[in-house]
C-alpha positions as CSV (number, residue, x, y, z in Angstrom):
1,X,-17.8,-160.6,120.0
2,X,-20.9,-160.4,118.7
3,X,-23.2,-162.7,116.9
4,X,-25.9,-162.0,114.3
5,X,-28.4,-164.2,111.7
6,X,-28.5,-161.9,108.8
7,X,-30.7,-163.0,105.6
8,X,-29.7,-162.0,102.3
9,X,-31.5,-162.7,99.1
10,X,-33.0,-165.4,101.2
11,X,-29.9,-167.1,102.2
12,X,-29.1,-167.5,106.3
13,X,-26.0,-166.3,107.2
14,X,-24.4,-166.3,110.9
15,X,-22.0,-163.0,111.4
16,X,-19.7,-162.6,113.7
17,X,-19.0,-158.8,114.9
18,X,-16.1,-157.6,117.3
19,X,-16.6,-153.9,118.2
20,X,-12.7,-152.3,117.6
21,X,-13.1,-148.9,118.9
22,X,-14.7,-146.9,115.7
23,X,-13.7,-149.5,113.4
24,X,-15.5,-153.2,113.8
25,X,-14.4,-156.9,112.0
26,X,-16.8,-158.7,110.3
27,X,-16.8,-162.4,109.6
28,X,-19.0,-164.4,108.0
29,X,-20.1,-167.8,107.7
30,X,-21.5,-169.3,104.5
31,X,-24.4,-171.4,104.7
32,X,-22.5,-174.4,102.8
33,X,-20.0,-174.4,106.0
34,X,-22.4,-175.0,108.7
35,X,-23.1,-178.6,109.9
36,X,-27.0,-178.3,109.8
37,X,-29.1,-175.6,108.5
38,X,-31.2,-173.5,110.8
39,X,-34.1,-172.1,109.8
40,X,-34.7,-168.1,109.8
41,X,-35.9,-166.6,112.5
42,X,-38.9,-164.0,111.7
43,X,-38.3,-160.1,112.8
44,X,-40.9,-159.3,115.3
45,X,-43.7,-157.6,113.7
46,X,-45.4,-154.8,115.3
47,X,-49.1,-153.4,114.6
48,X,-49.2,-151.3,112.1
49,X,-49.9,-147.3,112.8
50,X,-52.4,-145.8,111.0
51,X,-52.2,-143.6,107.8
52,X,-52.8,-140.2,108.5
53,X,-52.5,-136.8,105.7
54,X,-49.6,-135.5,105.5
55,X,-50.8,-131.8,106.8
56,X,-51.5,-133.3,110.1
57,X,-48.3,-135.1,110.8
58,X,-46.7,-134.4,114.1
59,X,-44.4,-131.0,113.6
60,X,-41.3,-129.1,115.7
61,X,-41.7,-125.3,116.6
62,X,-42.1,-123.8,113.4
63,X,-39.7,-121.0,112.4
64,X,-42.2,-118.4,111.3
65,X,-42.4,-116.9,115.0
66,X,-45.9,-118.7,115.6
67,X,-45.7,-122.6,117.1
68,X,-47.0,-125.0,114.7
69,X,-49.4,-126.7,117.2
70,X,-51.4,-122.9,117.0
71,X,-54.5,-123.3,116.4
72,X,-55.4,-123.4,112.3
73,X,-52.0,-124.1,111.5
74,X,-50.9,-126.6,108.7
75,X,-47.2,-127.3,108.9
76,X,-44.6,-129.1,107.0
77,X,-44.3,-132.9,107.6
78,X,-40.6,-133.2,106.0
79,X,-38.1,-130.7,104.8
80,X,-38.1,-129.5,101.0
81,X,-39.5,-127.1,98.4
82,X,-42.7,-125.7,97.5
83,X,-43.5,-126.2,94.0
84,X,-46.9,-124.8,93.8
85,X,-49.4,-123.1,96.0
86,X,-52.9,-123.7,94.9
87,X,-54.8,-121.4,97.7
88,X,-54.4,-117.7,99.1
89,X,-55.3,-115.9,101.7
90,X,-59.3,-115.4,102.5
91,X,-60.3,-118.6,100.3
92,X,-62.7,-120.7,101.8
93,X,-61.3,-124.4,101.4
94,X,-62.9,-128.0,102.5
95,X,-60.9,-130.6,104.2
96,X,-59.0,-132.6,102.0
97,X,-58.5,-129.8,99.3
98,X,-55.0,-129.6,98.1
99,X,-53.2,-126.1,99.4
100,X,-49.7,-126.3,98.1
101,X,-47.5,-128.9,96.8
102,X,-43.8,-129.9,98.6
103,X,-41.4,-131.5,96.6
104,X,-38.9,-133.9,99.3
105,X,-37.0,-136.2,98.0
106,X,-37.9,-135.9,94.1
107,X,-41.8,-137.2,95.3
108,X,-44.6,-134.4,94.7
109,X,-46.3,-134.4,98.2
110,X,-49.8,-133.1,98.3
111,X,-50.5,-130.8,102.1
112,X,-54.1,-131.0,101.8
113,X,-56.5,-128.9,104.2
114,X,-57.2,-130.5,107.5
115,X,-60.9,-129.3,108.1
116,X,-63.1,-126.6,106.4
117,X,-62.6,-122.7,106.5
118,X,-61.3,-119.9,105.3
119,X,-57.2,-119.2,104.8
120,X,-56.2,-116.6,107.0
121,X,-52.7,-116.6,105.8
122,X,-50.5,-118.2,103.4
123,X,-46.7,-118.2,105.2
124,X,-44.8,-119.6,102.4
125,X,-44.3,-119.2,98.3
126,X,-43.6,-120.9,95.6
127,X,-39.7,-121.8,95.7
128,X,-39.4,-121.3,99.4
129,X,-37.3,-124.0,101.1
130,X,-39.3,-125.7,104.6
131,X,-38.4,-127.3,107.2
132,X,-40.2,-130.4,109.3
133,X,-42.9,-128.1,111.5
134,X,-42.4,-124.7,109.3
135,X,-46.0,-123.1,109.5
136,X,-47.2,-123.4,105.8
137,X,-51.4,-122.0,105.9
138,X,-53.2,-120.9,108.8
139,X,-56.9,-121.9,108.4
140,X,-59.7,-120.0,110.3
């Protein structure tokens, strides 16, 4: 049996949990029904990381035969579906300039150039489905 403090809508409550093989039991104990009120204990807080773009988030092998960590290469944060690209290949592009827009999740996410040079290749199109790592634009 195990025992957990669980807030909800700012009420304490004290749950009980006994692990039943792939079911578990839950009981609960209203805050009326304890003898003395204990305060809420805080959730340990942890330093925050640091934003970073979305073009240079951490990737898997891509799927396009060339790794994603190659040099040039922007990849795809999260799964989804390009919606637009904005750049082809031998355009010269600054860092932070929008190359193509990934839908995930209903959200519009904007893969924005990671330094300055020119597009050597564009590996997806509009309405191609990616995966987390999938090599998007190689910049040279």
């Amino acid at each position: 049996m195990k025992r957990f403090r669980v807030t909800v809508n700012g009420e304490v409550y004290e749950v009980e949990v006994e692990e039943l093989g792939a079911a578990a039991e839950v009981t609960s104990v209203r805050p009326e029904a304890r003898p003395e009120p204990r305060p809420a204990v805080p959730a340990a807080r942890t330093a925050p990381r640091p934003a970073r773009p979305l073009a240079q988030a951490a990737a898997a092998p891509a799927t396009t035969g060339r790794p994603a960590s190659a040099p040039g290469a922007v990849s795809a944060p999260i799964p989804g579906v390009i919606t637009d690209v904005r750049v082809s290949a031998g355009q010269a592009i600054k860092s932070g300039q929008v190359l193509l827009i990934l839908e995930a999740m209903k959200m519009q996410n904007e893969i924005v150039a990671p330094r300055d040079g020119v597009v050597k290749e564009v590996a997806v199109s509009k309405g191609a489905s990616v995966n987390t790592g999938d090599v998007l634009v190689v910049i040279g």
